[in-house]
N, CA, C and O atoms as CSV, one atom per row, in Angstrom:
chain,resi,resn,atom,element,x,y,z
A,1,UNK,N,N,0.836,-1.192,0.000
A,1,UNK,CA,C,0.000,0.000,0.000
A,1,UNK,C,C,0.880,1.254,0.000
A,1,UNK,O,O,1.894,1.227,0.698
A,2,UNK,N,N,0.546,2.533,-0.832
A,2,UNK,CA,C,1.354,3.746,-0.560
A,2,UNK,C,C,1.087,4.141,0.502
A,2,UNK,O,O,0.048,3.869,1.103
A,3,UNK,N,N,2.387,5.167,1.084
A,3,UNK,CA,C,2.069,5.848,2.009
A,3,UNK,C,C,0.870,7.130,1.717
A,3,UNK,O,O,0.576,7.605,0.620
A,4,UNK,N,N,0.396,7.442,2.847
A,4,UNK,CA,C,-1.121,8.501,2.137
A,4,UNK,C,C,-0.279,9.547,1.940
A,4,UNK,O,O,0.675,9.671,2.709
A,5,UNK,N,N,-0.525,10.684,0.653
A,5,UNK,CA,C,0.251,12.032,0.345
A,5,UNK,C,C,0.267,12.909,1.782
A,5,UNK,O,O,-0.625,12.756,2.616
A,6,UNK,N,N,1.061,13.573,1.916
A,6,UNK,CA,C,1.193,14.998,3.029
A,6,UNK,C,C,0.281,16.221,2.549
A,6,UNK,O,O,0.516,16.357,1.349
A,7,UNK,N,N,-0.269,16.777,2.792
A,7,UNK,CA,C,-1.062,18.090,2.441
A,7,UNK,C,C,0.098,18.970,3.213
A,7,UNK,O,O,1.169,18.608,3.702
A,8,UNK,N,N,-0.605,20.426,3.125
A,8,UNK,CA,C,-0.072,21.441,3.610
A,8,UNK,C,C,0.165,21.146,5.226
A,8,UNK,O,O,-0.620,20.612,6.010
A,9,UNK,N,N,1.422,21.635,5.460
A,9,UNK,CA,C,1.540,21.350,6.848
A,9,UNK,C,C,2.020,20.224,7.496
A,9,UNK,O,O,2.299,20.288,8.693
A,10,UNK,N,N,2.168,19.087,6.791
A,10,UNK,CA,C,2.164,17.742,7.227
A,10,UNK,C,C,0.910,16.973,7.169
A,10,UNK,O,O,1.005,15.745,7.165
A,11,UNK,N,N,-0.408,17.598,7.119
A,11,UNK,CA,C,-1.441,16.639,7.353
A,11,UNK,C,C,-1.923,15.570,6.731
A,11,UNK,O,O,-2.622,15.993,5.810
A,12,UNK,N,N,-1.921,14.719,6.740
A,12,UNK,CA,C,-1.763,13.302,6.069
A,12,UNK,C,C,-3.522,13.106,4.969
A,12,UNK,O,O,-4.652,13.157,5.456
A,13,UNK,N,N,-3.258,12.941,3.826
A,13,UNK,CA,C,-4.560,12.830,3.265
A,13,UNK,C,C,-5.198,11.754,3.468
A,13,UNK,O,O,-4.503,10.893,2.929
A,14,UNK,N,N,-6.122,11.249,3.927
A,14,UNK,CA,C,-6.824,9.938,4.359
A,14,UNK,C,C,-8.114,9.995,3.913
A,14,UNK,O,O,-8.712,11.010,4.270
A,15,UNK,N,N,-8.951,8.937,2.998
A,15,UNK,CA,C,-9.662,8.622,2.819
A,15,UNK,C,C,-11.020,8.841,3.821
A,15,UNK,O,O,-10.922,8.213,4.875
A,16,UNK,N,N,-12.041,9.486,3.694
A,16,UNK,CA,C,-12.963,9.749,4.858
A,16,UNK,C,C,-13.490,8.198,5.216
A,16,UNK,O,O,-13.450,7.324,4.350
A,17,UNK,N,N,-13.911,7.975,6.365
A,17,UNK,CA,C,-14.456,7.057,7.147
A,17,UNK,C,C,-14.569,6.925,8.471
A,17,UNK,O,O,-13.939,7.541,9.331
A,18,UNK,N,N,-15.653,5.842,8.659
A,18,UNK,CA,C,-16.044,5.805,10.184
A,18,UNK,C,C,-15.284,4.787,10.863
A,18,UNK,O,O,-14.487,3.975,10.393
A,19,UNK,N,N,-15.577,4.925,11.773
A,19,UNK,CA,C,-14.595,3.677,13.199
A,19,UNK,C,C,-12.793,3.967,13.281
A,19,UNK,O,O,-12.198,4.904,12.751
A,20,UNK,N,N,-12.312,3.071,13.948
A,20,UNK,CA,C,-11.274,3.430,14.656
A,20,UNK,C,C,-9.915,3.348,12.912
A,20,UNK,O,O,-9.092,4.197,12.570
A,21,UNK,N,N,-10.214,2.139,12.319
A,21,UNK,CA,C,-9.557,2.194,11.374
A,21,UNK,C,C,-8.817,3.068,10.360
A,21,UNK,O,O,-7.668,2.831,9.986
A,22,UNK,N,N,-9.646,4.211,9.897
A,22,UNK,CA,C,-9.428,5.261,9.463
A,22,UNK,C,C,-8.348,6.588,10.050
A,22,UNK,O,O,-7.595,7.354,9.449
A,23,UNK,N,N,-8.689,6.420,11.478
A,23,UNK,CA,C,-7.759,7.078,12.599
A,23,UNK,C,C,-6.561,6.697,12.670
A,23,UNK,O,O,-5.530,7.275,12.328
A,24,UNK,N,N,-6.745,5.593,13.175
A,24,UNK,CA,C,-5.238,5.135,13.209
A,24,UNK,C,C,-4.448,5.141,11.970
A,24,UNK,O,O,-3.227,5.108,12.122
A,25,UNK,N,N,-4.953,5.180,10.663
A,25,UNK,CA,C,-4.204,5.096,9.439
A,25,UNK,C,C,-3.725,6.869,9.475
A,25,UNK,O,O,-2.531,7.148,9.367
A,26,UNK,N,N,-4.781,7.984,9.637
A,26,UNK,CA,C,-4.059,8.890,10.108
A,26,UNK,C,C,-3.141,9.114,10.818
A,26,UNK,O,O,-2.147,9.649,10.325
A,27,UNK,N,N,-3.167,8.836,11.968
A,27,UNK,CA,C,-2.536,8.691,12.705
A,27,UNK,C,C,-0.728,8.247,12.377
A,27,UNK,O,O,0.306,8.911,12.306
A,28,UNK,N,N,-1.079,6.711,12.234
A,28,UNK,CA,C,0.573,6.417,11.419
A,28,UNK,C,C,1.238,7.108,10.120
A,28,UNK,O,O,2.409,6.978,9.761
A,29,UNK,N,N,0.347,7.781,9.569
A,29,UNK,CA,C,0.974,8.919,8.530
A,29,UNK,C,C,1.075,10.272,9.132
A,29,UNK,O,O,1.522,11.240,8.516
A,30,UNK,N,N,0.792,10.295,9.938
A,30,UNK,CA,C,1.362,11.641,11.007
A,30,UNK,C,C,2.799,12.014,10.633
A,30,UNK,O,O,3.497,11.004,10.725
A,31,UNK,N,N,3.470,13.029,10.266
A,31,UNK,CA,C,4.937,12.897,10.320
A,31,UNK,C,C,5.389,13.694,11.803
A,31,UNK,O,O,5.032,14.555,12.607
A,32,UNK,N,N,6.685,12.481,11.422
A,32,UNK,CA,C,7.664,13.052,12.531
A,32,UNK,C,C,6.946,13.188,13.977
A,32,UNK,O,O,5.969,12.541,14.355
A,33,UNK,N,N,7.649,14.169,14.691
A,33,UNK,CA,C,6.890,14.547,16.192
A,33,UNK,C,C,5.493,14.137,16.369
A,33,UNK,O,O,5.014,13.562,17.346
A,34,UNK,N,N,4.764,14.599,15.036
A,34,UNK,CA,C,3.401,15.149,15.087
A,34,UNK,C,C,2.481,13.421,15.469
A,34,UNK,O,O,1.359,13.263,15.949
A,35,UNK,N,N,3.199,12.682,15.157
A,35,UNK,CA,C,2.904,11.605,15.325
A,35,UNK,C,C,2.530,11.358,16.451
A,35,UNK,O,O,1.342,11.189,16.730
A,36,UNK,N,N,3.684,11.283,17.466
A,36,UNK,CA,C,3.201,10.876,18.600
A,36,UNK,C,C,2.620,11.985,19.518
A,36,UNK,O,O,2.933,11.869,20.703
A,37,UNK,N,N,1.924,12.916,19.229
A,37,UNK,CA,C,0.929,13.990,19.582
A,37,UNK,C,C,-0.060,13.011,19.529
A,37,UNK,O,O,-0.332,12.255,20.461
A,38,UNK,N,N,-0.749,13.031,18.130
A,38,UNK,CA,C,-1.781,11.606,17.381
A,38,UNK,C,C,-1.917,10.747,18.810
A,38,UNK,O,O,-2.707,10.857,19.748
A,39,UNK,N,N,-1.054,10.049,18.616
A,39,UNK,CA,C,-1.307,8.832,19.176
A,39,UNK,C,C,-1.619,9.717,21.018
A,39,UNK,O,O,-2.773,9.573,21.423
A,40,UNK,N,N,-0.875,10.340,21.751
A,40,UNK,CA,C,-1.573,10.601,22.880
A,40,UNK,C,C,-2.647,11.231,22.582
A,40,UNK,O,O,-3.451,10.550,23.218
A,41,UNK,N,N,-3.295,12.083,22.051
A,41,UNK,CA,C,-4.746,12.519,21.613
A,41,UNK,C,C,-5.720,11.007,21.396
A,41,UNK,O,O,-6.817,10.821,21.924
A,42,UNK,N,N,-5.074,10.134,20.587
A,42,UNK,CA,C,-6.285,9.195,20.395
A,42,UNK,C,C,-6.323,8.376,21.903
A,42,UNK,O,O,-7.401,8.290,22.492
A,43,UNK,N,N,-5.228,7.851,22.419
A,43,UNK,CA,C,-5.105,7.465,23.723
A,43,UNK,C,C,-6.065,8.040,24.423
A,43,UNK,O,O,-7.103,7.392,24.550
A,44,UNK,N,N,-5.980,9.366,25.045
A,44,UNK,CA,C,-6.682,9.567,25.786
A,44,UNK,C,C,-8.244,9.814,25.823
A,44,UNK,O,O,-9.062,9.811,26.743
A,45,UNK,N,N,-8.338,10.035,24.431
A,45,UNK,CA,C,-9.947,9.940,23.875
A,45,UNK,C,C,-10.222,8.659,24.950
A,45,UNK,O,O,-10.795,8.793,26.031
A,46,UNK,N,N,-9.719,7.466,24.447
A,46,UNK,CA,C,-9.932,6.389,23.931
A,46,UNK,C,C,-10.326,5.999,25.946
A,46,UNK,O,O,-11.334,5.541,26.484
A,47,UNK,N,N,-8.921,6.480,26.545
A,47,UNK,CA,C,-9.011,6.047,28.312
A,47,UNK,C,C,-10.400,7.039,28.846
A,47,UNK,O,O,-11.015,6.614,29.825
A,48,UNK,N,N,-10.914,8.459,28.138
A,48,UNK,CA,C,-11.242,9.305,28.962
A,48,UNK,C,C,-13.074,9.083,28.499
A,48,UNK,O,O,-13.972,9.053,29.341
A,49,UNK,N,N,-13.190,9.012,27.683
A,49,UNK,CA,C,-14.536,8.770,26.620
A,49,UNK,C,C,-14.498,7.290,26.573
A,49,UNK,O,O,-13.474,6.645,26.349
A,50,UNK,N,N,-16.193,6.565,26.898
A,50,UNK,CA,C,-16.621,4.924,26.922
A,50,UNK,C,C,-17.352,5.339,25.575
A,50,UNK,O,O,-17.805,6.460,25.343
A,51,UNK,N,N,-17.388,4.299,24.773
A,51,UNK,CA,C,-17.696,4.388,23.652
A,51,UNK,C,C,-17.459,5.669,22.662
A,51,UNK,O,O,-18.270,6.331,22.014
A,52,UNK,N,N,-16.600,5.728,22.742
A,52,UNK,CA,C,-16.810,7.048,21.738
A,52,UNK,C,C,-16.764,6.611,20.303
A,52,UNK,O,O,-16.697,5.439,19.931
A,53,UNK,N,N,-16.809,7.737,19.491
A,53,UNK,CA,C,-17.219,7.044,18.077
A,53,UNK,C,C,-16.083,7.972,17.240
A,53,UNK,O,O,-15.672,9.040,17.696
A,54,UNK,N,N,-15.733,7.534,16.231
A,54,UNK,CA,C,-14.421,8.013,15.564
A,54,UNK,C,C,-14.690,7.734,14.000
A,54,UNK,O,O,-15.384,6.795,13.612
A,55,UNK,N,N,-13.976,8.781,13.038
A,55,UNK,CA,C,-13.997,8.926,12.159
A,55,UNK,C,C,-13.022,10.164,11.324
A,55,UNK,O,O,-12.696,11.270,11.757
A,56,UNK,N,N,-12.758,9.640,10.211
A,56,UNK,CA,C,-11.844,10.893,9.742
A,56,UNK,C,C,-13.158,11.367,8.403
A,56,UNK,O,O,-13.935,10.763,7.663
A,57,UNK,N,N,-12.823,12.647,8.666
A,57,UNK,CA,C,-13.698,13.422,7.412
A,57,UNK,C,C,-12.586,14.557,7.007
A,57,UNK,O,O,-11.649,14.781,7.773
A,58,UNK,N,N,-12.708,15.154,5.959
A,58,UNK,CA,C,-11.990,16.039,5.439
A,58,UNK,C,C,-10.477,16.316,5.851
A,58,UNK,O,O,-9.926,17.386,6.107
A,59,UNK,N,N,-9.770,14.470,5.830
A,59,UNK,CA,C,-8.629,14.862,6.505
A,59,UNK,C,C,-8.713,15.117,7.366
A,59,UNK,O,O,-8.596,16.342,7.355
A,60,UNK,N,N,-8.883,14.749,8.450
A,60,UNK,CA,C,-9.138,15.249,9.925
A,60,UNK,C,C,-9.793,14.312,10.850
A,60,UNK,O,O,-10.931,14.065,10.451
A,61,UNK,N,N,-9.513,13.744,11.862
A,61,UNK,CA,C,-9.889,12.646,13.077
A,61,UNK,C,C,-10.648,13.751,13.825
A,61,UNK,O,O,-10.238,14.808,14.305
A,62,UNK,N,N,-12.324,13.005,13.771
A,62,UNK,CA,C,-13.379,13.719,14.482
A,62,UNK,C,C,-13.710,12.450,15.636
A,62,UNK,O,O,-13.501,11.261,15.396
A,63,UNK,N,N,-14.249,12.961,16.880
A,63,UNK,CA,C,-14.312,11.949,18.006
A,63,UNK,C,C,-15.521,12.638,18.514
A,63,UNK,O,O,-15.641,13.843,18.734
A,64,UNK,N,N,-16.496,11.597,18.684
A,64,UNK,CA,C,-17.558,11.867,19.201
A,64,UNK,C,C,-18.476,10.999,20.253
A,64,UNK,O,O,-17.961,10.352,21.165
A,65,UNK,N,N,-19.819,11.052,20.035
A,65,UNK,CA,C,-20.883,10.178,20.677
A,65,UNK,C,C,-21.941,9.845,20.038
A,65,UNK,O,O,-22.722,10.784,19.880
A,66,UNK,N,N,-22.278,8.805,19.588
A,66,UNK,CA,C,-23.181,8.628,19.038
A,66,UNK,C,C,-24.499,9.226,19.763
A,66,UNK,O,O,-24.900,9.219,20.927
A,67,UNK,N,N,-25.128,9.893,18.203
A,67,UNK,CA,C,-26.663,10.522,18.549
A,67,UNK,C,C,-26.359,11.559,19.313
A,67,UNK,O,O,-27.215,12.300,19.797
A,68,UNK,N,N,-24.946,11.709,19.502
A,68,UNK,CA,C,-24.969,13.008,20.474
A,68,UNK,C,C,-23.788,14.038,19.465
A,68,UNK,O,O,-23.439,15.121,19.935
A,69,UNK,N,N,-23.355,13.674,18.365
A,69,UNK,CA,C,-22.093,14.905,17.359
A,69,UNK,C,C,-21.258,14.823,17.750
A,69,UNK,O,O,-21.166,13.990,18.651
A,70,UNK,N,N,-20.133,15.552,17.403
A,70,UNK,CA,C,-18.626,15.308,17.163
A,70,UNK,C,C,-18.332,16.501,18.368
A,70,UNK,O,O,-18.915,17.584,18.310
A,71,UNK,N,N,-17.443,16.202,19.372
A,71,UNK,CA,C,-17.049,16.777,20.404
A,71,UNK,C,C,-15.360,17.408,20.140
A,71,UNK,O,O,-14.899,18.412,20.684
A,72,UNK,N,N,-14.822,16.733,19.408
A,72,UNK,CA,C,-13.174,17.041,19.358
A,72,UNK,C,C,-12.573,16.684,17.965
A,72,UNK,O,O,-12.936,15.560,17.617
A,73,UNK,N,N,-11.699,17.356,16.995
A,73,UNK,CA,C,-10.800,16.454,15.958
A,73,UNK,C,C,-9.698,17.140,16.531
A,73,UNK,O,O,-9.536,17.732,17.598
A,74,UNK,N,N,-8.860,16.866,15.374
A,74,UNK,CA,C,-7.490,17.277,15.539
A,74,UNK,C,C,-7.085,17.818,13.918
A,74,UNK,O,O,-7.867,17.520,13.015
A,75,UNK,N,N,-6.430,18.238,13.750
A,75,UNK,CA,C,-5.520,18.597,12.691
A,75,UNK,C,C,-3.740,19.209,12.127
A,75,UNK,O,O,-3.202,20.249,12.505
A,76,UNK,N,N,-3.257,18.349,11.315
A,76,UNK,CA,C,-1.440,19.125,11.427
A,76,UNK,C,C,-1.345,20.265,10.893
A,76,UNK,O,O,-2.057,20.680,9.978
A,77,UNK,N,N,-0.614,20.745,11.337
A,77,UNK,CA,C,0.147,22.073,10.843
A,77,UNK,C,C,1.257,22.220,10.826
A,77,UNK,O,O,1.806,21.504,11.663
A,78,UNK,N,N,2.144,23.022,10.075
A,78,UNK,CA,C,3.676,23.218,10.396
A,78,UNK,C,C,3.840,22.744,11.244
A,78,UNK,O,O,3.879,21.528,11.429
A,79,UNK,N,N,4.051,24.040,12.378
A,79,UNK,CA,C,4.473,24.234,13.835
A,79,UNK,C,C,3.602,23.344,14.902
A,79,UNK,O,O,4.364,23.040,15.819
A,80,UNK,N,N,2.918,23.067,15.018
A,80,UNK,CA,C,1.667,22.361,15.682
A,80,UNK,C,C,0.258,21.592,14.890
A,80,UNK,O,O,-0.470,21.734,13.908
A,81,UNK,N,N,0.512,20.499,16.339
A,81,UNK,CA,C,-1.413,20.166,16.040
A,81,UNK,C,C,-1.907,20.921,16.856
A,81,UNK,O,O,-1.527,21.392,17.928
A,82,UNK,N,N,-3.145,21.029,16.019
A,82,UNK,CA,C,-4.387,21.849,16.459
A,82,UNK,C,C,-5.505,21.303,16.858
A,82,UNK,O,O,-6.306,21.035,15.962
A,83,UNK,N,N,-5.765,21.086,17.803
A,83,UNK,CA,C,-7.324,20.603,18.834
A,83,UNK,C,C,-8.599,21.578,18.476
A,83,UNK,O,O,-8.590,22.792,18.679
A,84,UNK,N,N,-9.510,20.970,18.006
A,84,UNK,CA,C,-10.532,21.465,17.880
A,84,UNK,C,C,-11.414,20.828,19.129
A,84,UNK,O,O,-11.609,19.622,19.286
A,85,UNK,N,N,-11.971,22.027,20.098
A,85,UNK,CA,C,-12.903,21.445,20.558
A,85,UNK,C,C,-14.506,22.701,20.423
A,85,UNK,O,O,-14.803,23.808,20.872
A,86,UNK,N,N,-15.180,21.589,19.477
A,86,UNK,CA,C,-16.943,22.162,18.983
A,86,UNK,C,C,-17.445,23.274,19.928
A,86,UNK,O,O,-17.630,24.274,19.236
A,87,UNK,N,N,-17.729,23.507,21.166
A,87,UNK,CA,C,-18.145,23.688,22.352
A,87,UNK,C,C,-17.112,24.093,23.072
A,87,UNK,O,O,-17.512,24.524,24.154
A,88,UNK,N,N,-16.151,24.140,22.976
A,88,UNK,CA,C,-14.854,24.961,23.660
A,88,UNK,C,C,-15.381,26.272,24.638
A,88,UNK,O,O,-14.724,26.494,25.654
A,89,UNK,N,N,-16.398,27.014,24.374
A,89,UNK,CA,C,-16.421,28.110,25.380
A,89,UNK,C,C,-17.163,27.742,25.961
A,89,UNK,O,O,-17.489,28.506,26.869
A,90,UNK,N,N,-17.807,26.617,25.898
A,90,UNK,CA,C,-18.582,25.816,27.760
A,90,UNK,C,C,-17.679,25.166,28.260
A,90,UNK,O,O,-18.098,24.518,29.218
A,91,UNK,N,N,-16.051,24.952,27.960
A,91,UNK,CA,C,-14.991,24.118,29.140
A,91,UNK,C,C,-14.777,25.248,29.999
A,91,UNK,O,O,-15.019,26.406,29.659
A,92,UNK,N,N,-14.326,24.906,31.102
A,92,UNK,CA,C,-13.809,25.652,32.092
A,92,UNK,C,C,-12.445,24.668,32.709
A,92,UNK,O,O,-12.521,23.572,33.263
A,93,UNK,N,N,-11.456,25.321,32.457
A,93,UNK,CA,C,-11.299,26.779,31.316
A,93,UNK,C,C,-11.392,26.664,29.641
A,93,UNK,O,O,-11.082,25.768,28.855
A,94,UNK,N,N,-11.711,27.406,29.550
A,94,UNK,CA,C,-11.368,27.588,27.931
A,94,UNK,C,C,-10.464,27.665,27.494
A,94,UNK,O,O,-9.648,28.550,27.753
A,95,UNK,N,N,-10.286,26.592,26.532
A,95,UNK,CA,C,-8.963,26.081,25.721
A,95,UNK,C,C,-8.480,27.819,25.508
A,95,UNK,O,O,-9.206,28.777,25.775
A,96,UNK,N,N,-7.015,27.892,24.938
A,96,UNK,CA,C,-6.861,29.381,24.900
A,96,UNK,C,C,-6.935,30.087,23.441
A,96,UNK,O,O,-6.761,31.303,23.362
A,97,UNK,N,N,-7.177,29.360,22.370
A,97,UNK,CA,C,-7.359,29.815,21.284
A,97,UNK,C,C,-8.516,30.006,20.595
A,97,UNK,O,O,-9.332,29.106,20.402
A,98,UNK,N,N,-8.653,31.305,20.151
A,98,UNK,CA,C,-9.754,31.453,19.721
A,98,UNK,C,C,-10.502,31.313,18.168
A,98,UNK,O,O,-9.716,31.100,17.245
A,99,UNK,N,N,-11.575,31.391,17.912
A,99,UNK,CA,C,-11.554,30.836,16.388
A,99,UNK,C,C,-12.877,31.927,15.980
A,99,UNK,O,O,-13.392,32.630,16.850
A,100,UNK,N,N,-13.255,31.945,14.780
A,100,UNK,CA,C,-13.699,32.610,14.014
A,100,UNK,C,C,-15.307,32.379,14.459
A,100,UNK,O,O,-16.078,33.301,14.728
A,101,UNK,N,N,-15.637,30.973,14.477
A,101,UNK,CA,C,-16.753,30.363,14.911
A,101,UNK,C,C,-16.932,30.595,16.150
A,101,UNK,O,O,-15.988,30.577,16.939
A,102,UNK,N,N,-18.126,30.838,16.501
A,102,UNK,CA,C,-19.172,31.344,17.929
A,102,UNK,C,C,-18.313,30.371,19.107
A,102,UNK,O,O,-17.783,30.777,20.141
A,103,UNK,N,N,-18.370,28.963,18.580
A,103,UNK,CA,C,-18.338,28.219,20.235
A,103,UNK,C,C,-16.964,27.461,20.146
A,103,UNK,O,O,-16.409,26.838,21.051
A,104,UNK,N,N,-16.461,27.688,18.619
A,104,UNK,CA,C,-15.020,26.479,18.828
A,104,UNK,C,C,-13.879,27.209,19.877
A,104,UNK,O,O,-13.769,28.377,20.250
A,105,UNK,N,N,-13.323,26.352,20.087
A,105,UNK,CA,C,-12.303,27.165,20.628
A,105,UNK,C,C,-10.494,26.067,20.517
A,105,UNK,O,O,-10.323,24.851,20.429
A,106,UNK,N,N,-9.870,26.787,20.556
A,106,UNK,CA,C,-8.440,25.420,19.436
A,106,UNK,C,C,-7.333,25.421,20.726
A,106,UNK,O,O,-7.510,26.283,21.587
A,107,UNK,N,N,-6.326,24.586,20.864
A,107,UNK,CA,C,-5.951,24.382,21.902
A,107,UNK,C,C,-4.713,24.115,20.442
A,107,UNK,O,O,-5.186,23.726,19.374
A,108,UNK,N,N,-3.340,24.340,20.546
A,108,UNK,CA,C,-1.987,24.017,20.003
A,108,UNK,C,C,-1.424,23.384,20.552
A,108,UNK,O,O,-1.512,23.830,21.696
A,109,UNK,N,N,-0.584,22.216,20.574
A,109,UNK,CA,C,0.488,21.329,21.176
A,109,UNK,C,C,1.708,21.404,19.568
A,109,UNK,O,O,1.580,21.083,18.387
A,110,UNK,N,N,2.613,21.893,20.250
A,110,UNK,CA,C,3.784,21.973,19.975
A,110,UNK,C,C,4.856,21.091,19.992
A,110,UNK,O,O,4.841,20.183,20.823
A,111,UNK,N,N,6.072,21.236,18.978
A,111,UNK,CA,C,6.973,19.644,19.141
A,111,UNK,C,C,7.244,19.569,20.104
A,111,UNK,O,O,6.914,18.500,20.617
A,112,UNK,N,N,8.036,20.621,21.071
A,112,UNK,CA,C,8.783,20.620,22.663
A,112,UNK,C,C,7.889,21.092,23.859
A,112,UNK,O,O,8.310,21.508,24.939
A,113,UNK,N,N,6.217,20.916,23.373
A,113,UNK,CA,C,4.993,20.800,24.578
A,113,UNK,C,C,5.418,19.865,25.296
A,113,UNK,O,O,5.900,18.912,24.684
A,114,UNK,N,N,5.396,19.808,26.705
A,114,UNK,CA,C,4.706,18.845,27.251
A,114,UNK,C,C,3.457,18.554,27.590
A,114,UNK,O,O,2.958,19.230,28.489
A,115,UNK,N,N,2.715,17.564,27.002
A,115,UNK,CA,C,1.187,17.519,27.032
A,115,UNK,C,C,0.684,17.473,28.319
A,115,UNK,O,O,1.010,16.451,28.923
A,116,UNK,N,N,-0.001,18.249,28.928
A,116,UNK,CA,C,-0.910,18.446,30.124
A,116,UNK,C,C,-1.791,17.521,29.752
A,116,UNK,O,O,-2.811,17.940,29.205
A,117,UNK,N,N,-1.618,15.893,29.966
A,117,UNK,CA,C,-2.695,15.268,29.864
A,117,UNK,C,C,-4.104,15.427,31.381
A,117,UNK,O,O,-5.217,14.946,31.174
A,118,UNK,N,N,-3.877,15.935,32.374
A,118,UNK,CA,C,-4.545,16.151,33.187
A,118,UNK,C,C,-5.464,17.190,32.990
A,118,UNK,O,O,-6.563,17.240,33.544
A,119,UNK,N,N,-5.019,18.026,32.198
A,119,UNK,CA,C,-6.219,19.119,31.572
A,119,UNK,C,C,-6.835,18.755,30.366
A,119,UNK,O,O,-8.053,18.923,30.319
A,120,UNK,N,N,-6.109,18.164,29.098
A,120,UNK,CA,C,-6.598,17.669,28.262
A,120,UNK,C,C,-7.935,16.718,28.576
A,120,UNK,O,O,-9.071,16.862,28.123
A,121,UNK,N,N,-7.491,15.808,29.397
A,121,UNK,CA,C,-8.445,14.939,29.872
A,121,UNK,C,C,-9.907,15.245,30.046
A,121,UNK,O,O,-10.960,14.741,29.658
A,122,UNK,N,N,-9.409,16.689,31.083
A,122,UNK,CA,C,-10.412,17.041,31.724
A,122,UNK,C,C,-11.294,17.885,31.032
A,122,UNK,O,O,-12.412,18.144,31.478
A,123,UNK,N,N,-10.682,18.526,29.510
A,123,UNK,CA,C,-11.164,18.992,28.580
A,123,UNK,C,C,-12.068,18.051,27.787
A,123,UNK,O,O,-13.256,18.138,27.476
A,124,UNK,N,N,-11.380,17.368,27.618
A,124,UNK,CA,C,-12.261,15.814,26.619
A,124,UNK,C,C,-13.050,15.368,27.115
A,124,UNK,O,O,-13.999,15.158,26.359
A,125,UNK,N,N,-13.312,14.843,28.839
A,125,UNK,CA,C,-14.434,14.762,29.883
A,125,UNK,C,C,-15.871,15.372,29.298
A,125,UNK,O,O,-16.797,14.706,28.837
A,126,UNK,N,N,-15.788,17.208,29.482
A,126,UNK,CA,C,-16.347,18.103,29.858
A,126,UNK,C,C,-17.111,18.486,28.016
A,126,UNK,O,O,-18.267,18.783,27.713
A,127,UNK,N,N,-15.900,18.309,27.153
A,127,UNK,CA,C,-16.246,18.369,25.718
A,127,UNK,C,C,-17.763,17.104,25.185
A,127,UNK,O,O,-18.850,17.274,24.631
A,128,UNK,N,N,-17.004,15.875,25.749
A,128,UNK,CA,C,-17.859,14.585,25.311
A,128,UNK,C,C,-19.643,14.644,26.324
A,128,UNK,O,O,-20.723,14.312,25.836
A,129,UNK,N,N,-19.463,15.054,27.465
A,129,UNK,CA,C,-20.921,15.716,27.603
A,129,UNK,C,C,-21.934,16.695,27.133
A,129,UNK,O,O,-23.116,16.778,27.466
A,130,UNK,N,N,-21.251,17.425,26.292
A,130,UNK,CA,C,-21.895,18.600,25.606
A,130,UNK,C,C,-22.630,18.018,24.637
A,130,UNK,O,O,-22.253,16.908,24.262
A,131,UNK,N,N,-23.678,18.538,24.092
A,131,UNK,CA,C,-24.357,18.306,22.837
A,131,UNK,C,C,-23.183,18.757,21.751
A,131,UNK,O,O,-22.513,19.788,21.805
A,132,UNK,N,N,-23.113,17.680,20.726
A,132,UNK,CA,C,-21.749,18.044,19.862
A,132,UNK,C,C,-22.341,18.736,18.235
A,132,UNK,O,O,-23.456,19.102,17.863
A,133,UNK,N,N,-21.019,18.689,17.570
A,133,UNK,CA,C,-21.424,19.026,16.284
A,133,UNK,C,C,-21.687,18.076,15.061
A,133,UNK,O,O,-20.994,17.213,14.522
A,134,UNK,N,N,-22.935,18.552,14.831
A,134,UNK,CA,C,-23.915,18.059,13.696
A,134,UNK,C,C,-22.833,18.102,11.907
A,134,UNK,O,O,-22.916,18.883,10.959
A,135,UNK,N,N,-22.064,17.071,12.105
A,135,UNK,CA,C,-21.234,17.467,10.249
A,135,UNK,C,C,-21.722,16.072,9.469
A,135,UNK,O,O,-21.427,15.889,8.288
């Protein structure tokens, strides 16, 4: 099988689909650093959220609840991945980046971050109860 092309930024082009399969193929075409960002993002979905539901659409790993919308994706960039969370200005606190859209709000992890998985967590918690987004 080829490796999937890089888009702008690093972000790996992947075929849209549902369930875990699709993710993880993102995921392992992650380059470099950005990779193992991926993989702790899906991790902790995976420890912090019971059933959650997964899918890549437009290039991009969306994590949700069934019957309930998409609570979190992710996406590469140069310098960073970028956390989307739908509902971001009902966490407390609010992720610190702001976005164009009413309620998203974007969170950056960087190559030499150390991931605050204790807030992340508690972000992904607080995200996966919300009524999510309808895509």
């Amino acid at each position: 099988m080829d490796k999937p092309k890089l888009l702008s930024g690093g972000n790996p082009q992947i075929p849209k689909g549902d369930g875990d399969a699709p993710v993880q193929a993102y995921i392992a075409a992650m380059p470099g650093w950005k990779q193992r960002v991926g993989r702790a993002i899906d991790g902790l979905v995976e420890k912090t959220v019971a059933d959650v539901r997964k899918a890549v659409k437009w290039n991009t790993p969306f994590y949700g609840i069934e019957g309930n919308g998409w609570f979190l994706a992710f996406h590469c960039f140069d310098r960073y991945v970028k956390l989307t969370f739908f509902r971001g200005t009902s966490l407390v606190p609010q992720p610190p980046e702001s976005s164009k859209q009413k309620e998203v709000r974007y969170f950056h992890i960087h190559e030499d971050d150390v991931i605050d998985e204790t807030q992340l967590a508690d972000w992904i918690r607080q995200a996966a109860a919300l009524p999510g987004e309808k895509l």
